[in-house]
VEXRO-601704 format. One record per residue (C-alpha): residue number from 1; residue in three letters; x, y, z. Coordinates in nm, 2 decimals. Example, Ala and Ser with C-alpha at 12.3 -4.5 7.8 and 13.67 -1.06 7.14 Angstrom:
n,res,px,py,pz
1,ALA,1.23,-0.45,0.78;
2,SER,1.37,-0.11,0.71;
END
This chain:
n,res,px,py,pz
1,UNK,7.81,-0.20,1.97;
2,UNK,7.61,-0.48,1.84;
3,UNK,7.21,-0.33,2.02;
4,UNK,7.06,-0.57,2.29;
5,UNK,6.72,-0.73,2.11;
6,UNK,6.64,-1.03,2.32;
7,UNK,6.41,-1.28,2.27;
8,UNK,6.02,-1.14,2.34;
9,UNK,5.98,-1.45,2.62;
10,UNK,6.26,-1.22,2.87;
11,UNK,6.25,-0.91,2.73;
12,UNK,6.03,-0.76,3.04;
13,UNK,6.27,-0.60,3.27;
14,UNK,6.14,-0.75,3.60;
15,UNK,6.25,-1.09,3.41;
16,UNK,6.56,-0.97,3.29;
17,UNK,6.67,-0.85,3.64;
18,UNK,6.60,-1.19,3.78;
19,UNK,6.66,-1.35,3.49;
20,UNK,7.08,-1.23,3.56;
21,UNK,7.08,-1.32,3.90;
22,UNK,6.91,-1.70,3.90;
23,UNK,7.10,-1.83,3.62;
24,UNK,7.39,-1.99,3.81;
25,UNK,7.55,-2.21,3.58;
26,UNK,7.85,-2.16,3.48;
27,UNK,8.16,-2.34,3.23;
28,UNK,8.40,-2.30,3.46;
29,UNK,8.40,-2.31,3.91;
30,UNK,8.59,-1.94,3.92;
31,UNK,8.65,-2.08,4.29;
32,UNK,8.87,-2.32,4.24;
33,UNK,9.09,-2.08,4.02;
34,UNK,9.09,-1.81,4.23;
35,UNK,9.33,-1.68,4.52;
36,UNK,9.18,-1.49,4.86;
37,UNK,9.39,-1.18,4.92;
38,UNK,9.31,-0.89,5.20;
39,UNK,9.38,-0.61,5.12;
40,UNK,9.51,-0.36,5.33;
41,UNK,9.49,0.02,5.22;
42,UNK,9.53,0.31,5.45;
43,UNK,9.24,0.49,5.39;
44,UNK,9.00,0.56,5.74;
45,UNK,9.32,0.51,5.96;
46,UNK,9.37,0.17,5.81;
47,UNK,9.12,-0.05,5.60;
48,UNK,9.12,-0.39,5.46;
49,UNK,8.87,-0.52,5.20;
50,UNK,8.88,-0.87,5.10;
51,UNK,8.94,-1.00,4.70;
52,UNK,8.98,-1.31,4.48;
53,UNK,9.22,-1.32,4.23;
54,UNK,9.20,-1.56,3.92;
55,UNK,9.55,-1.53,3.72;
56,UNK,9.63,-1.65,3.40;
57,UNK,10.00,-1.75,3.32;
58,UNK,10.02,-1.51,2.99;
59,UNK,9.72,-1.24,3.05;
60,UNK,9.57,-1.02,2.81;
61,UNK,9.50,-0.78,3.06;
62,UNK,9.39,-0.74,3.47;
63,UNK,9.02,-0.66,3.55;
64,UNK,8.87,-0.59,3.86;
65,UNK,8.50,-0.60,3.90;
66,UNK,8.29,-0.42,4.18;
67,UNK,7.95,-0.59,4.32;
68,UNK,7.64,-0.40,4.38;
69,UNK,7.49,-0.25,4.68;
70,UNK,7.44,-0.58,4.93;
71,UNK,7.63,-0.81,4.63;
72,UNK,7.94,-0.96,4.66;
73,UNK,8.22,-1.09,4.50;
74,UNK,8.00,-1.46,4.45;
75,UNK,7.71,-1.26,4.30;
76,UNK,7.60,-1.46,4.00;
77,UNK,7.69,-1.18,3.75;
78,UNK,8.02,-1.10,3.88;
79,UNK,8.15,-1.51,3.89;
80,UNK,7.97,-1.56,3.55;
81,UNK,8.15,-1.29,3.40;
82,UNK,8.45,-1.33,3.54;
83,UNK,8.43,-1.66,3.45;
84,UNK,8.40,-1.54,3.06;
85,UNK,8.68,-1.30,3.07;
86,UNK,8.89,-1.58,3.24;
87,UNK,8.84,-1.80,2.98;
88,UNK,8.96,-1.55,2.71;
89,UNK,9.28,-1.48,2.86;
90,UNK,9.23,-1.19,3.11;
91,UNK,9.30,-1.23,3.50;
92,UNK,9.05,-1.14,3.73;
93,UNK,9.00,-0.97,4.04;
94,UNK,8.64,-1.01,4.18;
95,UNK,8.66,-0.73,4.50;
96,UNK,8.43,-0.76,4.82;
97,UNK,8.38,-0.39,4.92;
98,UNK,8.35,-0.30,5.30;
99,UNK,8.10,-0.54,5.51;
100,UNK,8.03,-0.75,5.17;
101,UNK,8.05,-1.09,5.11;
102,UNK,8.03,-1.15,5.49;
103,UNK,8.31,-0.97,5.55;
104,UNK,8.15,-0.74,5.84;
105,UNK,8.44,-0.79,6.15;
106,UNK,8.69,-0.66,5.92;
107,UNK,8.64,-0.31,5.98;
108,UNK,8.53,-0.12,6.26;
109,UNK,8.34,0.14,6.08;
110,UNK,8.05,0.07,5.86;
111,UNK,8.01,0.06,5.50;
112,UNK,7.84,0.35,5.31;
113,UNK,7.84,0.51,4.95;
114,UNK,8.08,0.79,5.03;
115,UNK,8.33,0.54,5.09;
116,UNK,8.52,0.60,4.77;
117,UNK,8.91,0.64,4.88;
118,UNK,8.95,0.27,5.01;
119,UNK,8.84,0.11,4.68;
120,UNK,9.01,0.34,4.45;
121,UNK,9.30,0.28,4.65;
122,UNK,9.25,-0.11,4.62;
123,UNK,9.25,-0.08,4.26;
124,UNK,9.59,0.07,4.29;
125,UNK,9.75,-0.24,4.50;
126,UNK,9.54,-0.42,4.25;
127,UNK,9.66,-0.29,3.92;
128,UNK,10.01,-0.35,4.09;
129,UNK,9.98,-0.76,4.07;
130,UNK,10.02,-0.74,3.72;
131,UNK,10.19,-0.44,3.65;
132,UNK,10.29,-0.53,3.31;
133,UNK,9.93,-0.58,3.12;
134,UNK,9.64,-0.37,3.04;
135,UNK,9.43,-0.30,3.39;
136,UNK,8.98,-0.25,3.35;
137,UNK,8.74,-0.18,3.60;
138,UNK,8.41,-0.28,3.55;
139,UNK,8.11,-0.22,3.81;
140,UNK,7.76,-0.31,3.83;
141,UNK,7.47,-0.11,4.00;
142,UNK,7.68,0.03,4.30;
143,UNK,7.98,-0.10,4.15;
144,UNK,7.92,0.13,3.84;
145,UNK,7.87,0.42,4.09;
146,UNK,8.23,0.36,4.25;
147,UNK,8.35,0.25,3.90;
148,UNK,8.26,0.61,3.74;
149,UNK,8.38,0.81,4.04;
150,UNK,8.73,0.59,4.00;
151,UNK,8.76,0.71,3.70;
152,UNK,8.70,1.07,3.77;
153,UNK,8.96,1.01,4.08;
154,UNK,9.20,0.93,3.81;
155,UNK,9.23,1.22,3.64;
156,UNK,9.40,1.31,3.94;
157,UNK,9.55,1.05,4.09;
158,UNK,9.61,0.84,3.73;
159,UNK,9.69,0.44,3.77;
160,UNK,9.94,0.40,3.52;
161,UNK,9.82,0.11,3.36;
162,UNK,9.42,0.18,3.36;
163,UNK,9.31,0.18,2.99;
164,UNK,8.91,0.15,3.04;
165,UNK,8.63,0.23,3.33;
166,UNK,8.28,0.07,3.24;
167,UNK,7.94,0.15,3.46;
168,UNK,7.71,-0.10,3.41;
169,UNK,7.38,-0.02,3.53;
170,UNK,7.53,0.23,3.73;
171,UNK,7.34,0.48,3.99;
172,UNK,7.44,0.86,3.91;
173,UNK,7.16,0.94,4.12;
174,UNK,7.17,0.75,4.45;
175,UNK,6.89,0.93,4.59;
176,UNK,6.65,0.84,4.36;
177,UNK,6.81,0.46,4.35;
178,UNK,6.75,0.42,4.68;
179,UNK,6.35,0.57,4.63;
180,UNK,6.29,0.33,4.30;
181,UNK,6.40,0.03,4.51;
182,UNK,6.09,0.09,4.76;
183,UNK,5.82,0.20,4.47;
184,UNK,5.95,-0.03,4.18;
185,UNK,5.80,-0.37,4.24;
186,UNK,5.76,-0.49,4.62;
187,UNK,6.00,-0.80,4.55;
188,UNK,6.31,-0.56,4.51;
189,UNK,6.23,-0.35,4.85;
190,UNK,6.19,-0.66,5.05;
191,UNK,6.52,-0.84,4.85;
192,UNK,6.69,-0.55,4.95;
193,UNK,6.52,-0.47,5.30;
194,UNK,6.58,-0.83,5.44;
195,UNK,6.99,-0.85,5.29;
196,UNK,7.04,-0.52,5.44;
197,UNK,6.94,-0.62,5.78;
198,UNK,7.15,-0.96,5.76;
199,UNK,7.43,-0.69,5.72;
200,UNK,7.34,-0.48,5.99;
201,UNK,7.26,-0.79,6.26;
202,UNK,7.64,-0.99,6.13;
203,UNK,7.82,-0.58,6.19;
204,UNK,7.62,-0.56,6.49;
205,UNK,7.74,-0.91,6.66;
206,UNK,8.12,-0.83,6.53;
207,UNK,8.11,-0.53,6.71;
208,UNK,7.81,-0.53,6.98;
209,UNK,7.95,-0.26,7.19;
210,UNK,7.97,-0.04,6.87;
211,UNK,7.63,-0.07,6.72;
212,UNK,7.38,-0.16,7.03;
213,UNK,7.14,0.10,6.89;
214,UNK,7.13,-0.09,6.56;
215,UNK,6.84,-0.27,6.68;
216,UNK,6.68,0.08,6.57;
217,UNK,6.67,0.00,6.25;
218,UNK,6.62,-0.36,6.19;
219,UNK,6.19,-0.23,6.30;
220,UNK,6.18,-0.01,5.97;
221,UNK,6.00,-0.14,5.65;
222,UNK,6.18,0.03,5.37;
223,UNK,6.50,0.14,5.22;
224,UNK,6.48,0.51,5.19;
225,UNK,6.35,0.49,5.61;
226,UNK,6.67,0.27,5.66;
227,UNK,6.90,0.49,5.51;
228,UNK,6.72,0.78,5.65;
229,UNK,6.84,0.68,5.99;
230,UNK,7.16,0.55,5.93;
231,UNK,7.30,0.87,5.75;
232,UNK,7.31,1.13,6.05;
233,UNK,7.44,0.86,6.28;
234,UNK,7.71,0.64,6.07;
235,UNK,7.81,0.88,5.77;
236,UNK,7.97,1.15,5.91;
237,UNK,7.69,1.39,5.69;
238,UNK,7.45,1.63,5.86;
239,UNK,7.13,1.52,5.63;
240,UNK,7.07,1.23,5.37;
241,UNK,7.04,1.53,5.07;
242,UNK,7.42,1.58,5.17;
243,UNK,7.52,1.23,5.20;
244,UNK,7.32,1.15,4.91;
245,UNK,7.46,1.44,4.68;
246,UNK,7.86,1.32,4.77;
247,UNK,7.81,1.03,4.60;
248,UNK,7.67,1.09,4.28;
249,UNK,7.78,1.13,3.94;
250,UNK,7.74,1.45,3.76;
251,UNK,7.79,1.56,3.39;
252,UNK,8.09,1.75,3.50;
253,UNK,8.29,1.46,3.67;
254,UNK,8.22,1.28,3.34;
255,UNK,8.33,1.56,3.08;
256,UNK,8.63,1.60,3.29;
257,UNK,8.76,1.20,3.28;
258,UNK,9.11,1.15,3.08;
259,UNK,9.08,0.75,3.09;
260,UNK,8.83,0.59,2.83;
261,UNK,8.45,0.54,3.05;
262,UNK,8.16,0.37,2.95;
263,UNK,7.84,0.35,3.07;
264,UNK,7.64,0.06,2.97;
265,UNK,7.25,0.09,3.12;
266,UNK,6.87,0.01,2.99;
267,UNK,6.61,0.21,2.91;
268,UNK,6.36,-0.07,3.10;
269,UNK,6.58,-0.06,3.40;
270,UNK,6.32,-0.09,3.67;
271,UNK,6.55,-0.02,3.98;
272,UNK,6.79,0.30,3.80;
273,UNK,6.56,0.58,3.65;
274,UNK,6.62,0.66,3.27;
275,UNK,6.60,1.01,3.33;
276,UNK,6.88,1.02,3.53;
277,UNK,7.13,0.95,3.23;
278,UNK,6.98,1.27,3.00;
279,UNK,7.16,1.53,3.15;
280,UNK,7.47,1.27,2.98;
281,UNK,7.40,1.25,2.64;
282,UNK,7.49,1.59,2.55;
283,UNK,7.85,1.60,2.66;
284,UNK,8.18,1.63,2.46;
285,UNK,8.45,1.45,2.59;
286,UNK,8.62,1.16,2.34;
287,UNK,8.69,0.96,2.67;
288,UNK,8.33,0.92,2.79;
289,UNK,8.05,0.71,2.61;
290,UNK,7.74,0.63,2.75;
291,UNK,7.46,0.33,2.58;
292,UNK,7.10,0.32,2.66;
293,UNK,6.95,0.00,2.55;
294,UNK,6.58,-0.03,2.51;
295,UNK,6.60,-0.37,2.68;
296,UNK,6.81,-0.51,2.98;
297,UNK,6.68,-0.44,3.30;
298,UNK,6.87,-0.40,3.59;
299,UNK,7.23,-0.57,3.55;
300,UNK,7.04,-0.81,3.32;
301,UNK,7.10,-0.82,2.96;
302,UNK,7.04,-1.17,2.94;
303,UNK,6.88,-1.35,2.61;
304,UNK,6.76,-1.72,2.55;
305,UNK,6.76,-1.94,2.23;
306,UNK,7.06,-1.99,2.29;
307,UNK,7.10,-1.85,2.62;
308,UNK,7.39,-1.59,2.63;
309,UNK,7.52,-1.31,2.83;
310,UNK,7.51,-0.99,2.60;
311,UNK,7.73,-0.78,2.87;
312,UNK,8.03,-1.02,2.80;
313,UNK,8.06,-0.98,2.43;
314,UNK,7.99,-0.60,2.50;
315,UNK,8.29,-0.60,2.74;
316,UNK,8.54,-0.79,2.51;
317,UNK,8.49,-0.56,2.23;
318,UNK,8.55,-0.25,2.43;
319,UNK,8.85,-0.44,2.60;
320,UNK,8.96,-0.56,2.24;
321,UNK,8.98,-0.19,2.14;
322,UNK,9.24,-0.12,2.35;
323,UNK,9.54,-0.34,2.19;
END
């Protein structure tokens, strides 16, 4: 793939990570063209996640695309690229995962990173709305994390028309995620600190006699201290190296994957340690592929003069690849 060498004005990561998220305008309004659909799965005893599909008439193909941790299906890199894959001929499927998106009185039982059996099993009914075309999944940050462990799930449980998995940015490591947000730069500990709690407060006043303790947590400063807490009580998992280590993506899941995955990550990448991906490189598996770029930041991969998106024209050439 064509390497990401943006313009030396946003080439620092911090400014490539906000650089992704401010920019906010966008060719088409995805809104307008999009469906709301719950889904309802039967993982937990019953779940049901919330999506927004965007079809197109005669569709290249079906993609679904996973928000980050405390994202959504509105976050500005999900609409804007879903936007772009709109307009060249693909239907999208922007998924809100558990208590995302304001979607917090859906379920009674909170969201957490183990959760992996309701979304892959959304991306079954999913791939099912079109079950005639080419089906993607493409996650971001979080996303990636589920995205990757998807297509690991696959091998076992395939989805007959899945012809590509892409991690963008993804955590492999959640642990040490979680421990970069709170040392990185104080902006992202705070970002995510303060949208955390506006989850925890909206679960809390859908389900008050449920979560009355969760007044707890809303004193603590930090990420890792959050989590810390909420892991013994809401998880199901004995200790956070437990519920930390179900979660995350080794070398083996990835040498194991039958459908084409790709991870897509930077080198810069203030919020997803580098080091994390080494143990990566040195597998043989035709179906796995992973691209460090020295530039890109976290879910950024933005340039200027003219300003352009480099993840979309990434994705449509791995898509492409597939007809």
């Amino acid at each position: 793939m064509e390497p990401f060498n943006p313009h030396p004005l946003v080439r620092n990561p911090h400014v490539q990570t906000l650089f992704a998220t401010v920019m906010r305008k966008l060719p088409l309004d995805i809104d307008a063209l999009s469906e709301e659909m719950l889904l309802e799965v039967p993982a937990d005893g019953g779940t049901r996640l919330q999506g927004f599909l965007s079809r197109r008439a005669e569709s290249r193909g079906l993609v679904m695309l996973l928000h980050g941790w405390l994202g959504s299906a509105q976050s500005t890199y999900n609409r804007a690229i879903g936007v772009d894959l709109f307009r060249a001929g693909f239907s999208v499927f922007r998924l809100n995962m558990r208590d995302h998106g304001g979607t917090e009185a859906l379920n009674r039982g909170p969201f957490h990173g183990a959760r992996l059996e309701e979304v892959f099993q959304a991306a079954e009914a999913v791939a099912k709305l079109e079950p005639d075309v080419p089906f993607f999944i493409i996650g971001f940050s979080m996303g990636g994390n589920f995205s990757l462990r998807m297509a690991h799930r696959a091998t076992s449980h395939p989805i007959p028309t899945l012809k590509h998995v892409l991690g963008v940015s993804p955590s492999v490591n959640p642990k040490t995620t979680v421990q970069a947000i709170d040392s990185a730069f104080p902006l992202y500990s705070y970002y995510f600190g303060r949208r955390w709690k506006q989850m925890i407060r909206a679960k809390q006043a859908a389900f008050p006699q449920l979560y009355r303790d969760f007044d707890e947590v809303l004193h603590l400063k930090n990420s890792y201290d959050m989590g810390e807490w909420f892991i013994t009580r809401y998880t199901g998992f004995a200790d956070s190296d437990s519920y930390y280590r179900s979660y995350a993506i080794t070398p083996q899941m990835m040498a194991e994957v039958t459908v084409p995955t790709t991870i897509i990550t930077a080198a810069d990448d203030p919020i997803i340690p580098i080091a994390d991906f080494e143990p990566f490189h040195t597998l043989n598996n035709p179906n796995f592929a992973i691209s460090v770029q020295p530039f890109g930041g976290h879910v950024g991969f933005m340039d200027i003069l003219p300003v352009r998106r480099w993840l979309v024209d990434v994705i449509e050439e791995i898509m492409q690849k597939t007809y």
